[in-house]
Each structure stands twice: as C-alpha cells, then as structure tokens.
LOLOMAR-763019 format. One record per residue (C-alpha): chain; residue in one letter; residue number from 1; x, y, z. Coordinates in steps of 0.02 Angstrom, whole numbers. Layout:
BEGIN
<r kette="A" rest="A" nr="NUM" X="X" Y="Y" Z="Z"/>
...
This chain:
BEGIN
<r kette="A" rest="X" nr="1" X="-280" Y="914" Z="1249"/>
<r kette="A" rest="X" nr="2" X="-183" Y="842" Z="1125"/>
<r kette="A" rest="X" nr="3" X="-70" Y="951" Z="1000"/>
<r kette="A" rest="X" nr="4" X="-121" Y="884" Z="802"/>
<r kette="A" rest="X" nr="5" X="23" Y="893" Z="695"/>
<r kette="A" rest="X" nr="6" X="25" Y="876" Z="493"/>
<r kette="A" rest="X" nr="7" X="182" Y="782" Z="435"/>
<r kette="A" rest="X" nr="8" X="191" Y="834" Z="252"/>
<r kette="A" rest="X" nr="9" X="312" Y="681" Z="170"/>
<r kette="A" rest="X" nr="10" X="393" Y="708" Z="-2"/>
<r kette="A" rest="X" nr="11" X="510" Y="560" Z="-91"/>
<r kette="A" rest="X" nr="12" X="670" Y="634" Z="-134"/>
<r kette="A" rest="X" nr="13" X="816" Y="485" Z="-175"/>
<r kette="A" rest="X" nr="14" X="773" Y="357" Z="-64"/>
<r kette="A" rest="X" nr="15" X="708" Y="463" Z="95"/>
<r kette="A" rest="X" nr="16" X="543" Y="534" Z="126"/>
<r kette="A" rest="X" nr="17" X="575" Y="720" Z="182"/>
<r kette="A" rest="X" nr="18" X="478" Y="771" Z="319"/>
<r kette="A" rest="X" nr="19" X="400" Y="952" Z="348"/>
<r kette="A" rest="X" nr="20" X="292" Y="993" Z="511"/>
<r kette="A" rest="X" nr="21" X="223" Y="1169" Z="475"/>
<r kette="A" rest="X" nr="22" X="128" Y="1184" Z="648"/>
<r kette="A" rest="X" nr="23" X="305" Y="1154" Z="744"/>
<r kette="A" rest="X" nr="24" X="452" Y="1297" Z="675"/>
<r kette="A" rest="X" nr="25" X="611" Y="1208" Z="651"/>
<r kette="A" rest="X" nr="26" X="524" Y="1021" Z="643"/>
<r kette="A" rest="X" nr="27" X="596" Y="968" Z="480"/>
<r kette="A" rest="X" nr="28" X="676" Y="761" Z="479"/>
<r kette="A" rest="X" nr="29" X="685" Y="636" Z="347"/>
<r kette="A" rest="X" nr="30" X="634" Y="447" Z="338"/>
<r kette="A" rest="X" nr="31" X="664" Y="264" Z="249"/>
<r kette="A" rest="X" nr="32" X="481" Y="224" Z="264"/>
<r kette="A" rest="X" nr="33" X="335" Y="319" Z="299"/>
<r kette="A" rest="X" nr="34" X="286" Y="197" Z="449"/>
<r kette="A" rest="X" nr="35" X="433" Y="279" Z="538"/>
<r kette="A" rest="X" nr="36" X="366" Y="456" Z="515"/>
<r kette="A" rest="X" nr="37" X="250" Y="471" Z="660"/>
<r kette="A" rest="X" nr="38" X="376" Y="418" Z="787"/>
<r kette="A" rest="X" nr="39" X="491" Y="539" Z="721"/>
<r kette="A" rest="X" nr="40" X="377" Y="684" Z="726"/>
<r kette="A" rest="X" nr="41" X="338" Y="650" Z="895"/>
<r kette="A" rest="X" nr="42" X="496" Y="639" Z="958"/>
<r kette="A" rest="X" nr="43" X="561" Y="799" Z="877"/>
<r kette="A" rest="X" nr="44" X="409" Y="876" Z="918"/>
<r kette="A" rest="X" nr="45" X="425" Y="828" Z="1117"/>
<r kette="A" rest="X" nr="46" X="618" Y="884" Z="1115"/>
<r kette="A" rest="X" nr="47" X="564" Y="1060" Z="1012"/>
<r kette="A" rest="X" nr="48" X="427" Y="1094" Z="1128"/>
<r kette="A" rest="X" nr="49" X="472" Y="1037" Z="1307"/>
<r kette="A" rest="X" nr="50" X="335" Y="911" Z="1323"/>
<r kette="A" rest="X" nr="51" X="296" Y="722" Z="1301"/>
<r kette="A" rest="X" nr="52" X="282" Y="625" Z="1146"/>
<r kette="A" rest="X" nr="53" X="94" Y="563" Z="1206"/>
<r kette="A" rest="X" nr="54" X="42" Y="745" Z="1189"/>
<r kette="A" rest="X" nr="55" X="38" Y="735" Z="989"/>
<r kette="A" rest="X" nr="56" X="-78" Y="664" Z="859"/>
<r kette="A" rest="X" nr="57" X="31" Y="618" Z="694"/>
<r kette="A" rest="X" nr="58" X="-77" Y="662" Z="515"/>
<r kette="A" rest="X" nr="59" X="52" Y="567" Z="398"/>
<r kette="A" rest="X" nr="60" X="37" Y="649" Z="205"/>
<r kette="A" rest="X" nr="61" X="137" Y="593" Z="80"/>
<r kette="A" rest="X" nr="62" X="137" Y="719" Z="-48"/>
<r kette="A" rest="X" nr="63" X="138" Y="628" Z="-240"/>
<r kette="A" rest="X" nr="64" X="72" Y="665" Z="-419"/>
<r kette="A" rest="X" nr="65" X="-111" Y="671" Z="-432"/>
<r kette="A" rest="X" nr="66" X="-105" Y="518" Z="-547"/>
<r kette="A" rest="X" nr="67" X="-17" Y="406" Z="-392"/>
<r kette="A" rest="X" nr="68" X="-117" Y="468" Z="-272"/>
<r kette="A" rest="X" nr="69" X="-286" Y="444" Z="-369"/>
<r kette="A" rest="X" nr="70" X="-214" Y="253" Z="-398"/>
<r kette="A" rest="X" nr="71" X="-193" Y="243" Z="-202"/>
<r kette="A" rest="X" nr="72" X="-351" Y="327" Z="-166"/>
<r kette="A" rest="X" nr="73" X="-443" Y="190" Z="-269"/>
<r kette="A" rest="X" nr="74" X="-356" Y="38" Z="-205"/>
<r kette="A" rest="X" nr="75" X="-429" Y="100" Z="-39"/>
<r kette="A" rest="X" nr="76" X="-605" Y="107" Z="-76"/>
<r kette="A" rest="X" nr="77" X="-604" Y="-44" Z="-162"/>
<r kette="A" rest="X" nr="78" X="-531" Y="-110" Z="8"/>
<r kette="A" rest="X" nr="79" X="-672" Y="-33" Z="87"/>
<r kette="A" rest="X" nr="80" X="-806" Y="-88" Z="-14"/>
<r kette="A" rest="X" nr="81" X="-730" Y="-276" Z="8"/>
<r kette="A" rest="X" nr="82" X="-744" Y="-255" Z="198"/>
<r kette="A" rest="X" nr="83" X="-917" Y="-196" Z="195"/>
<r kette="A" rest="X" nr="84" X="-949" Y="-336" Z="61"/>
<r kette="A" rest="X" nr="85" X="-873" Y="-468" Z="173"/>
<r kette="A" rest="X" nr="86" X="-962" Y="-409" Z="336"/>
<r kette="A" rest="X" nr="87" X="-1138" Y="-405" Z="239"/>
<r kette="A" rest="X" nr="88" X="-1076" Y="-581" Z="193"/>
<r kette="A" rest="X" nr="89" X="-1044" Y="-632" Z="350"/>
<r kette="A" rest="X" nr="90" X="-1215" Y="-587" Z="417"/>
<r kette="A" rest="X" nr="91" X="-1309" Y="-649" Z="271"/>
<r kette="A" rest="X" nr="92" X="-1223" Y="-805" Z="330"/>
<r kette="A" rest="X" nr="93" X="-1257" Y="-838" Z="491"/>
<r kette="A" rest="X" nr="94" X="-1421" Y="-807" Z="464"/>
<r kette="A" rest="X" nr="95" X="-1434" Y="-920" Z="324"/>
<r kette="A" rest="X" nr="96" X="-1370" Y="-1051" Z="446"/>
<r kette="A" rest="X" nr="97" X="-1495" Y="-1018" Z="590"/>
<r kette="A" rest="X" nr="98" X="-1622" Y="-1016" Z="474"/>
<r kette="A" rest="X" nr="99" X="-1577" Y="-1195" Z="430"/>
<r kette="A" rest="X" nr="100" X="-1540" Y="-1247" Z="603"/>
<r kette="A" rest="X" nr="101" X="-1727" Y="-1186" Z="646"/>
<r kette="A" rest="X" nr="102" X="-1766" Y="-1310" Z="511"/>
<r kette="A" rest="X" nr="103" X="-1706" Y="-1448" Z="587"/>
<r kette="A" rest="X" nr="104" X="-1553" Y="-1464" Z="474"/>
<r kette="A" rest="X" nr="105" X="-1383" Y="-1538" Z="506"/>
<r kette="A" rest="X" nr="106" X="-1219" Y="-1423" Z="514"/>
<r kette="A" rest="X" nr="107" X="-1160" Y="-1560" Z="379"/>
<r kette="A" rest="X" nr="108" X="-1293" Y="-1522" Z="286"/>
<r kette="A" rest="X" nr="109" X="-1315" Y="-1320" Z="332"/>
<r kette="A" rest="X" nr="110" X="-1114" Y="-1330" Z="278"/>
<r kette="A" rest="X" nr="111" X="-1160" Y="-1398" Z="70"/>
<r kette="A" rest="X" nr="112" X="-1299" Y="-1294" Z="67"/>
<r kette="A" rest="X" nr="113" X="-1196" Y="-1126" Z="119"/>
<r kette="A" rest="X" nr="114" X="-1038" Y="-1206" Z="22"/>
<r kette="A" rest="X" nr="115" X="-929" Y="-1186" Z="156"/>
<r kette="A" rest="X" nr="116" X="-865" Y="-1316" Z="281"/>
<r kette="A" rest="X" nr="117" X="-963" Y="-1413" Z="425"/>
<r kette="A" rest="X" nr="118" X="-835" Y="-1328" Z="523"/>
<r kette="A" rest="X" nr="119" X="-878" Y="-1155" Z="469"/>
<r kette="A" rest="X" nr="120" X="-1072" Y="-1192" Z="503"/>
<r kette="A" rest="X" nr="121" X="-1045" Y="-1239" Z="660"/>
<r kette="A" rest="X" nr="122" X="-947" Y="-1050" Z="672"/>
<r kette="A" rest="X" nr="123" X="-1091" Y="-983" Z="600"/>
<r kette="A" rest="X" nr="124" X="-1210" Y="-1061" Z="718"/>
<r kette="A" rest="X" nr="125" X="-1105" Y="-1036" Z="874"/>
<r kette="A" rest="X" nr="126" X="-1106" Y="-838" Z="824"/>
C-alpha cells in the first residue's frame, strides 16, 4: 500500500518551500514545482527507510485566493475545450460515414466537413 504524502509549496524569493506534514522532519525547497515530487520522495524514502515507489506525491502550491481562482479557471476552460474537441471529433467522423454511406467522395466529404481530403480519409479510417 502506498504511503500519500501532501507537499504543501509556498514561493518565497525564487524557491518554492516545501512542507510534508505526514513525514516529521520532511521540509526541502525547489526552483520549480515539477521538481517537487521527486524531492519528496526521495527525502521521504531516506526519512523513512523505504523506497521512493512506496509514495504518492499531492503537489499544493499554496497562493492568494485571487491567483489561485485565475489558475483554477484556466483549467476548466482547458477542460471544457477537451470535452468540446472530443464531442467534435465524434460529431465528425460520423458526419463523414454518413457521407461515405452516401456514396460521397473523401474530396468531397473533406469541403463539406471543411477540413482536408486528408483528414476525411482519418475520419473514415477511424
């Protein structure tokens, strides 16, 4: 069973200081927050004698509400897109099978989706 470990990160000049409650003693500091999980681990393995694959890394950079409500947006907007683009996708290809059905050309299936012959062809190949 895997140990989960909450790596609370705050900005102070130029490092992101790192505090591991669930660990005593696991305190580091960072450039970049993409380095935080392998640091955690690794003080985490030497602290308490076992290997770094027993840990799960929560990364939580700790910022004003206004920052983090700015974040916090910007990723469900990204996940909206995604959904967006996958309902897309499959309103596309089945668009183009429709067409195909029809006896149309991928040339043709292509202007009438406004996308490539190419990307038809993807579509129908899907």
């Amino acid at each position: 069973m895997k140990t989960e470990l909450v790596a609370n990160c705050q900005r102070y000049e130029g490092w992101w200081i790192v505090d591991v409650p669930e660990v005593r003693g696991l305190h580091t500091q960072c450039r970049r927050l993409d380095q935080v999980e392998g640091m955690v681990k690794d003080a985490a393995s030497l602290l308490l004698d076992q290997p770094e694959s027993n840990f799960v890394v929560t990364v939580v950079p700790q910022m004003d509400d206004e920052t983090m409500a700015t974040v916090t947006s910007v990723k469900q907007a990204r996940e909206r897109l995604h959904a967006s683009q996958a309902e897309t996708a499959n309103a596309s290809r089945q668009a183009a099978a429709r067409l195909a059905a029809q006896g149309l050309t991928v040339r043709d299936i292509g202007a009438l989706l406004d996308v490539s012959y190419q990307r038809a062809a993807g579509l129908l190949a899907a």
